[in-house]
NULUMRO-22100 format. One record per residue (C-alpha): residue number from 0; chain; x, y, z. Coordinates in Angstrom, 1 decimal. Layout:
BEGIN
NUM,A,X,Y,Z
...
***
This chain:
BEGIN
0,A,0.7,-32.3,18.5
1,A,-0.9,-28.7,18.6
2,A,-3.2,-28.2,21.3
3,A,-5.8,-27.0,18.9
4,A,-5.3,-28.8,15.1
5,A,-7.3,-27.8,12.2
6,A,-8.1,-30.4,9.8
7,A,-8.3,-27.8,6.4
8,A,-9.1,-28.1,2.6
9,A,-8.1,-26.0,0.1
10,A,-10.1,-25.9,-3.2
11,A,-7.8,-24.2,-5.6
12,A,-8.6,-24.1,-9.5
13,A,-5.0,-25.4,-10.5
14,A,-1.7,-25.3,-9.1
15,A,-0.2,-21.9,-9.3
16,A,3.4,-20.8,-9.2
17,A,3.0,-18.2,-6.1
18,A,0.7,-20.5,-4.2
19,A,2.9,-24.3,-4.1
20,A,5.4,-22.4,-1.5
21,A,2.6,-21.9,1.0
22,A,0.8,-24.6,0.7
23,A,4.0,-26.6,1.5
24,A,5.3,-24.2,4.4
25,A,1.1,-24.6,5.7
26,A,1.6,-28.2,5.4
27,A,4.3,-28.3,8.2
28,A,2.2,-26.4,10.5
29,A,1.6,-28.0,13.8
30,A,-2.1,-26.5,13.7
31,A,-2.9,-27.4,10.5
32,A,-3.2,-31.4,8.8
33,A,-4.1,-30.2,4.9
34,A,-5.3,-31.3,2.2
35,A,-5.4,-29.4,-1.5
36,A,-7.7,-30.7,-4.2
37,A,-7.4,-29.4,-6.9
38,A,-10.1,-28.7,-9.8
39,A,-7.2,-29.0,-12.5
40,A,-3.9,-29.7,-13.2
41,A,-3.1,-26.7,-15.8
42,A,0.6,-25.2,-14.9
43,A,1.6,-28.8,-13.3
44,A,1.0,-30.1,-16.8
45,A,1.2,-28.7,-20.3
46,A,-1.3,-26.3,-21.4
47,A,-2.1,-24.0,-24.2
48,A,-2.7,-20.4,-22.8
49,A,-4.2,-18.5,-25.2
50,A,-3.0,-15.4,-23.9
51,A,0.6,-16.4,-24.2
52,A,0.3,-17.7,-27.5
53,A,1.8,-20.9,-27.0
54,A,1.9,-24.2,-24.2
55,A,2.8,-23.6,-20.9
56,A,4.2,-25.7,-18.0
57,A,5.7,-24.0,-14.9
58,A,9.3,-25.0,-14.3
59,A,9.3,-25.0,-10.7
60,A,7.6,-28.2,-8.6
61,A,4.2,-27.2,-7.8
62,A,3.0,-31.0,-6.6
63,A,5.8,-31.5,-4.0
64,A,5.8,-31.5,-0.4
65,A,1.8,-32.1,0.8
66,A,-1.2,-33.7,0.4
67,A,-3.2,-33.1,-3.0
68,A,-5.8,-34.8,-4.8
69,A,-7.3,-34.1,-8.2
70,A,-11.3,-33.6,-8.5
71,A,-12.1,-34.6,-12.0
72,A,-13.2,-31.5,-14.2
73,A,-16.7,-31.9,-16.0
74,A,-16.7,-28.9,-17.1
75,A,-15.2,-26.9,-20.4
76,A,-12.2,-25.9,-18.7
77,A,-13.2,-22.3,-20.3
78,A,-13.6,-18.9,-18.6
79,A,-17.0,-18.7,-17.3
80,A,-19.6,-20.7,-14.1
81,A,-19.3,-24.0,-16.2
82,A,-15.8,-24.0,-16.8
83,A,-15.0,-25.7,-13.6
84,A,-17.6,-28.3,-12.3
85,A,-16.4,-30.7,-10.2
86,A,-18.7,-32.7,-8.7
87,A,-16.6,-34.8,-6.6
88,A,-16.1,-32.2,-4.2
89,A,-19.1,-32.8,-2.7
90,A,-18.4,-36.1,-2.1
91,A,-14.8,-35.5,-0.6
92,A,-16.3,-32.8,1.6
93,A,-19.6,-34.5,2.9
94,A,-17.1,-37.4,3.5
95,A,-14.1,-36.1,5.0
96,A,-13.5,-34.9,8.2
97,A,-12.4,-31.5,7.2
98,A,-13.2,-28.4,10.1
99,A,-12.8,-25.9,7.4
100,A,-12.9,-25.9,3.4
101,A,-11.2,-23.1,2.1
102,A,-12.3,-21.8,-1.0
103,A,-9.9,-20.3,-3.6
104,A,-12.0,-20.5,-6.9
105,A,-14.0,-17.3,-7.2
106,A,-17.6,-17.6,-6.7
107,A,-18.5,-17.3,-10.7
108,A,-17.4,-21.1,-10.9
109,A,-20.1,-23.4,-10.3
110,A,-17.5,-25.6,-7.8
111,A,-17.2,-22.7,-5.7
112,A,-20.8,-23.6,-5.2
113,A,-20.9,-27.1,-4.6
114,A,-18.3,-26.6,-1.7
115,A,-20.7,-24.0,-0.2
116,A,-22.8,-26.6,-0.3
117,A,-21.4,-29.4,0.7
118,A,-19.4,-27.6,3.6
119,A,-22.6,-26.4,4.8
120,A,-24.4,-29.9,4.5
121,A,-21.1,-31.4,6.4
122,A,-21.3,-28.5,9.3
123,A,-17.9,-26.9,8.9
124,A,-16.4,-23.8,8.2
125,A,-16.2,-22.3,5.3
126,A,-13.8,-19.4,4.4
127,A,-13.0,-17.7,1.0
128,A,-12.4,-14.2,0.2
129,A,-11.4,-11.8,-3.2
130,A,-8.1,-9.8,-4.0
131,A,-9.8,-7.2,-5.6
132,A,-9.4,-3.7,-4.1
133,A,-12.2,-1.8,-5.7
134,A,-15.4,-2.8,-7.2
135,A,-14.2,-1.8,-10.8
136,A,-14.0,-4.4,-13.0
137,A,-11.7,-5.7,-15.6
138,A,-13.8,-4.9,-18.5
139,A,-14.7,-1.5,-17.6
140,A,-18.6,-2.6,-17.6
141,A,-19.8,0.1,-15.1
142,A,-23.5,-1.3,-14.6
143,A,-21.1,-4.3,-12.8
144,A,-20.4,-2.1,-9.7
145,A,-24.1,-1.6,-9.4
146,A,-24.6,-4.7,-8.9
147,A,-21.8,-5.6,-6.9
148,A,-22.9,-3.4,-4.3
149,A,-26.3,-5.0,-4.3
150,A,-25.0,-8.5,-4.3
151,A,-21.6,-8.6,-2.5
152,A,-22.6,-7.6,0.9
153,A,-24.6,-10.9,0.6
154,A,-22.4,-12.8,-0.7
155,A,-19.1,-12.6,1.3
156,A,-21.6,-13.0,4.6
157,A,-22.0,-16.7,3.6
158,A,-18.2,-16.6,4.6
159,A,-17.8,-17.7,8.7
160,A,-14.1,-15.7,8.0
161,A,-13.3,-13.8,4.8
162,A,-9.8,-13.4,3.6
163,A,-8.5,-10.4,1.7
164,A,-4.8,-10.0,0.4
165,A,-3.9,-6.4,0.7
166,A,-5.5,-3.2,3.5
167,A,-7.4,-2.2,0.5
168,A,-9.6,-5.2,0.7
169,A,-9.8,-5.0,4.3
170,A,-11.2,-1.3,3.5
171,A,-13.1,-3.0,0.6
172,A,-14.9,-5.2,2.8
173,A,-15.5,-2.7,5.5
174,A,-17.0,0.0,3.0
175,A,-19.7,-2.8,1.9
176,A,-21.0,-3.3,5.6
177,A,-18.8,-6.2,6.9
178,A,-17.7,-6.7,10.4
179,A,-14.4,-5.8,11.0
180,A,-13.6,-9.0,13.3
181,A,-15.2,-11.2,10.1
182,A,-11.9,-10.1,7.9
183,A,-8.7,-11.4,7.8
184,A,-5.8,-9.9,5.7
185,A,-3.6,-12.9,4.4
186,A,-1.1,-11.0,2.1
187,A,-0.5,-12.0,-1.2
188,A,3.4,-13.0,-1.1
189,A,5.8,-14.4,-3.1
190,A,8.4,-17.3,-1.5
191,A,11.1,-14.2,-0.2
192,A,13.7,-17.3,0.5
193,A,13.7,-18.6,-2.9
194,A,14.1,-15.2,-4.4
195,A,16.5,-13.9,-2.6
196,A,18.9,-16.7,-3.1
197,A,18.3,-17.0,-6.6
198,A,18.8,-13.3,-6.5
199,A,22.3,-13.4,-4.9
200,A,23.3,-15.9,-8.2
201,A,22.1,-13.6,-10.9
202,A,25.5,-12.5,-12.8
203,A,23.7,-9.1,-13.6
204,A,26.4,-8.3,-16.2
205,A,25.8,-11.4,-18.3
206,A,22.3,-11.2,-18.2
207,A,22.7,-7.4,-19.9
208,A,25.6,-8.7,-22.5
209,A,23.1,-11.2,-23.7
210,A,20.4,-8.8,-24.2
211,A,22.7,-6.2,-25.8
212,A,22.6,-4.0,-23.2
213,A,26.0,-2.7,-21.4
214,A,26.4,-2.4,-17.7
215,A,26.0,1.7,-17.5
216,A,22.4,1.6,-19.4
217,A,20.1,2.0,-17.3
218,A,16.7,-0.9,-17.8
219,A,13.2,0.0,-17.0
220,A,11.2,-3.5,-16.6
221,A,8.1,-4.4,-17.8
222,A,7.0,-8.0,-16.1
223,A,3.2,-9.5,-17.6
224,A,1.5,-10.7,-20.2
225,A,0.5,-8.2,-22.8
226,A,-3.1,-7.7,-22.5
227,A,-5.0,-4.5,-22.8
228,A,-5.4,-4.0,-19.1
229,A,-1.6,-4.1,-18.2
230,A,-1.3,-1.7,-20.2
231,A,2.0,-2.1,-22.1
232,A,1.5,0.5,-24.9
233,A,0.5,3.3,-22.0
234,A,4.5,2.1,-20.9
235,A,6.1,1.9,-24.4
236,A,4.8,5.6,-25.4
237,A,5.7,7.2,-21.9
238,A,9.3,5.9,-22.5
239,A,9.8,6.9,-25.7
240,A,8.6,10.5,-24.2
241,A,11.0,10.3,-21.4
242,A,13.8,10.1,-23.7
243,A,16.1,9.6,-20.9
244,A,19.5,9.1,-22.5
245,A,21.1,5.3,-22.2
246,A,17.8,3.7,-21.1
247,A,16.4,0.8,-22.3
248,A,12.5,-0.5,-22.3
249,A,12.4,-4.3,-21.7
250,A,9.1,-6.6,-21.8
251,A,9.3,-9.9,-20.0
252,A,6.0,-11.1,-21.2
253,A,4.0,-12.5,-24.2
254,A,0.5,-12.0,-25.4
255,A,-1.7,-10.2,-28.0
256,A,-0.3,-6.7,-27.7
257,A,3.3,-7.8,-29.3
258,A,2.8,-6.9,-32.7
259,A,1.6,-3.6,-31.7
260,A,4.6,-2.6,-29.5
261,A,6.8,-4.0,-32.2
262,A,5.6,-1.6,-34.7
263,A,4.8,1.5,-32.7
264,A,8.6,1.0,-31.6
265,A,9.4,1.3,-35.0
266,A,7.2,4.4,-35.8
267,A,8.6,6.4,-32.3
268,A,12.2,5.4,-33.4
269,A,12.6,3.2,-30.2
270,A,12.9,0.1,-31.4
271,A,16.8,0.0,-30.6
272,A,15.7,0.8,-27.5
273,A,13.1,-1.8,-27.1
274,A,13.6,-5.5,-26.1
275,A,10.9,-7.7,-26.1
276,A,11.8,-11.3,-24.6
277,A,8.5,-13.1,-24.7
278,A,7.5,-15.9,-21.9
279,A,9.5,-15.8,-19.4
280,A,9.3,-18.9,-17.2
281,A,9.6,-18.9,-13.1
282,A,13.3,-20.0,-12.9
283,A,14.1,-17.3,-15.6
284,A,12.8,-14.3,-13.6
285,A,15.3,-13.6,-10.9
286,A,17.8,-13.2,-13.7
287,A,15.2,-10.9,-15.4
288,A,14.6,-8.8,-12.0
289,A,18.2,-8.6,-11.3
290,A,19.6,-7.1,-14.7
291,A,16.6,-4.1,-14.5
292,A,17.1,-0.9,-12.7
293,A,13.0,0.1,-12.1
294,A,10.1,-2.1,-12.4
295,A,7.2,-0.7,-13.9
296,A,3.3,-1.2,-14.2
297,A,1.1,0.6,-15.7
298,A,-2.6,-2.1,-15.2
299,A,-5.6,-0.1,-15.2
300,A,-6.6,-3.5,-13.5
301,A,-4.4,-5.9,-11.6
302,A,-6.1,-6.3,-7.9
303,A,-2.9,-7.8,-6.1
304,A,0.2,-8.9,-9.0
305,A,2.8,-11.0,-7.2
306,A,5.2,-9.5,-9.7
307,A,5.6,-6.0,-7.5
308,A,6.7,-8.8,-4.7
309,A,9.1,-10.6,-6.9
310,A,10.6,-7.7,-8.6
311,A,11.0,-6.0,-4.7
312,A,12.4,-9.2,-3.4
313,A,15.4,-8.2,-6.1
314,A,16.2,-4.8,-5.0
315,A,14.0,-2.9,-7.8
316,A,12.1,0.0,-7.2
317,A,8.4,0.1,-8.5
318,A,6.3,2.8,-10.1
319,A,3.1,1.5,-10.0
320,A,-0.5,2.6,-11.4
321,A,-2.5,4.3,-8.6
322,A,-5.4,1.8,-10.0
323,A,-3.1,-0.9,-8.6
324,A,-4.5,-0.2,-4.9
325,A,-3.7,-3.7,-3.5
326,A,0.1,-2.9,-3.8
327,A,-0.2,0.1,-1.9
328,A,0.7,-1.5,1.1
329,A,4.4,-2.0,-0.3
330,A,5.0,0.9,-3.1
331,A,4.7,4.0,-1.1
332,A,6.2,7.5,-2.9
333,A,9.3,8.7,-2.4
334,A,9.9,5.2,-0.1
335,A,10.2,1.9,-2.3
336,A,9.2,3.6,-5.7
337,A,6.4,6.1,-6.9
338,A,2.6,6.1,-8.1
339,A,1.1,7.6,-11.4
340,A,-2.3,8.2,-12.2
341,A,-3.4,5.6,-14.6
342,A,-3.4,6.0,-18.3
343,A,-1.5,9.3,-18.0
344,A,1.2,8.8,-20.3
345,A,2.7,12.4,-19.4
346,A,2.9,11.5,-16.0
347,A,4.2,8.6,-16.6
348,A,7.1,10.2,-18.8
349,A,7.8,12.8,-16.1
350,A,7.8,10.0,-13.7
351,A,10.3,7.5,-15.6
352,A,12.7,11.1,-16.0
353,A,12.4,12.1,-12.5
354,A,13.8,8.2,-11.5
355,A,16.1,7.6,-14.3
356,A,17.6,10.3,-14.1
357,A,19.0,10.6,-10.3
358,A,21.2,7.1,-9.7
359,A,21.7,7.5,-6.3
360,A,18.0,7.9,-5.4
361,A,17.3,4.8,-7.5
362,A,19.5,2.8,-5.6
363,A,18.2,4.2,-2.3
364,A,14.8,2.8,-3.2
365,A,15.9,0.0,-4.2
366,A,17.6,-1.0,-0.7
367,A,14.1,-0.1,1.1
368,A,12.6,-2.2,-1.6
369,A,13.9,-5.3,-0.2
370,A,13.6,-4.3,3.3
371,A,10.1,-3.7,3.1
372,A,9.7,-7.2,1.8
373,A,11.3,-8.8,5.3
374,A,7.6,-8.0,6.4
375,A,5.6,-9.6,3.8
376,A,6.5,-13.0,3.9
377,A,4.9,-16.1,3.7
378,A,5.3,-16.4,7.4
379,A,3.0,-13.7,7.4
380,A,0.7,-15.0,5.4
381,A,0.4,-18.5,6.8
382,A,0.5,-17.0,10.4
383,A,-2.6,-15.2,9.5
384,A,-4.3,-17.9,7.5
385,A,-3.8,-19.9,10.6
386,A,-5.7,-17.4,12.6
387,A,-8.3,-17.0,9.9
388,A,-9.0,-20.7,10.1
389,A,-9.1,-20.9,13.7
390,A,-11.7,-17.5,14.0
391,A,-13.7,-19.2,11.1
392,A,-14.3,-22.8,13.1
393,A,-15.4,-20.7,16.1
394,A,-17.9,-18.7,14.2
395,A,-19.5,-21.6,12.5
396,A,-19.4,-23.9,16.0
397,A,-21.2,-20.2,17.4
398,A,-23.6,-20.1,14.9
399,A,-24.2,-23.9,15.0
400,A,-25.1,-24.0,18.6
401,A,-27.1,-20.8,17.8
402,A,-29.3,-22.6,15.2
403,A,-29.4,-25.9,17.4
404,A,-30.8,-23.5,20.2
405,A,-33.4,-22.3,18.3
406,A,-34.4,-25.7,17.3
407,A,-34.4,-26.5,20.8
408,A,-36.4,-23.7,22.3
409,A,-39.2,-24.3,19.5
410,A,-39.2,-28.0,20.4
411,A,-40.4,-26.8,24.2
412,A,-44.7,-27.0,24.7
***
């Protein structure tokens, strides 16, 4: 038994792909007894995504290997503060014997709230944190930084630890007036042992000969749904720009942007050059990775994608957005890929040329690519989670015997 053994809940939204991995390499922690309760089971079960298009159900196990519970949903299960509201976690929090409630919801949902709450009311810790690396958000609304500034400083003090995913949170956090020693970076990871063995089965050759594509071609990768703020168009117009000779554009990815890369395809006289191979489920991707040559996105928002990890953890280089900050800490120039301003199709062509068209460099990148990755590992994250727990338990037992002090000294005639 660990001298010092944190009794933690996670409140996660739904079981996610990236996340199962740590949660089950957490739950053999000496330090830590977990529990994960969950505020739905979309991903474990089948689910309509209606930016996919179609039902989804991850095909890896995201249930095995520690402790869960589900916390009944009364909410719409929609975007939005009432989409999740579950009550029960006040209940399971006021009731358990938890020293710290980690929150992984996002504050707009109302059950981010009623585990403020109910941690407060129960005395424990209570830790959550953002993966955004800017205040800009998603729908380009710029009266929302305003306010963000305003509000933000506030709100992440309620945290006794905050955890960020990348160094531009860290610098996020510290640019809004928060203490230095009240931030912990937790990177955002993928499970490195899983892709790199699946990795070392991929028969790259195969994979190509079923997409058409011959072994000397060389495959620029695009890996997310196709929504307006990955910006798949921005990618499909810089290649056909390029025009690098024997290269070939493919989209791993479904969503309401297909019809229009189909047909602008046709209209730049690509569309031999184009492969689009819709939803690509998690067992899929290493094959996927493996076959390409350069990974590239182009988001003008994606805080922290796990799909730069993924696509590194299978030897590709990345040109990356420089709106993409929370990646910076793995895509460096010249090192493990290249950076582009985003929505700069031009320098995005001139980009895709310069890479393309010098092999050797490619592969060069490609082998720092995955040694970079030995770094950013889910040991690393748990490692630091642990220690984010541990600082978080002290600052709430601080600030409890702060407020019972107080309480104290007024008592005295």
């Amino acid at each position: 038994m660990a001298k010092n053994r944190f009794r933690l809940l996670v409140v996660c939204s739904h079981p996610v792909q990236y996340m199962a991995p740590i949660l089950r390499r957490l739950s053999k922690r000496p330090e830590i007894e977990l529990r994960v309760a969950y505020c739905s089971l979309r991903g474990a079960e089948p689910t309509h995504d209606p930016e996919f298009e179609k039902t989804v159900q991850w095909d890896i196990p995201l249930l095995d290997g520690y402790a869960w519970v589900e916390v009944p949903n009364r909410g719409s299960a929609r975007e939005g503060f009432w989409g999740l509201n579950n009550p029960g976690l006040w209940k399971l929090i006021c009731r358990g014997d938890f020293d710290a409630v980690l929150c992984l919801t996002g504050y707009i949902r109302a059950s981010f709230w009623i585990s403020y709450f109910a941690t407060r009311r129960r005395g424990s810790a209570f830790l959550f944190g953002t993966d955004a690396s800017s205040l800009a958000p998603r729908d380009s609304r710029r009266w929302k930084v305003g306010l963000k500034k305003l509000l933000w400083p506030r709100l992440f003090r309620l945290a006794d630890q905050i955890v960020v995913c990348s160094s531009a949170g860290v610098e996020l956090m510290r640019s809004l007036g928060l203490r230095k020693d009240r931030i912990t970076l937790t990177p955002f990871v993928a499970d490195n042992d899983w892709w790199t063995a699946h990795a070392a089965q991929v028969d790259r050759v195969e994979v190509r000969q079923s997409w058409g594509i011959t072994s000397n071609e060389l495959v620029v990768l695009f890996c997310a749904k196709l929504q307006p703020w990955k910006r798949p168009v921005d990618l499909l117009r810089a290649f056909a720009a390029a025009a690098v000779p024997g290269s070939i554009l493919v989209f791993a990815g479904d969503g309401p942007l297909r019809a229009q890369l189909i047909t602008e395809a046709e209209m730049l006289g690509i569309a031999t050059r184009v492969r689009i191979l819709g939803f690509t489920n998690q067992s899929q991707l290493p094959a996927v990775y493996c076959a390409a040559d350069l990974f590239v996105l182009p988001s003008s928002y994606d805080p922290c994608p796990v799909v730069v990890c993924e696509a590194m953890l299978c030897g590709l280089p990345v040109l990356l957005s420089d709106e993409i900050r929370g990646r910076f800490d793995l895509v460096l120039s010249g090192m493990t890929g290249d950076i582009f301003p985003c929505g700069d199709v031009d320098a995005l062509a001139a980009a895709l040329r310069r890479l393309l068209s010098d092999r050797a460099m490619l592969k060069e990148l490609a082998r720092n690519a995955r040694a970079r990755m030995e770094t950013w590992s889910p040991r690393d994250n748990i490692t630091a989670t642990i220690d984010a727990v541990t600082q978080a338990v002290q600052n709430s037992r601080g600030a409890g015997a702060k407020r019972g002090s107080r309480v104290s000294d007024s008592a005295i005639p």
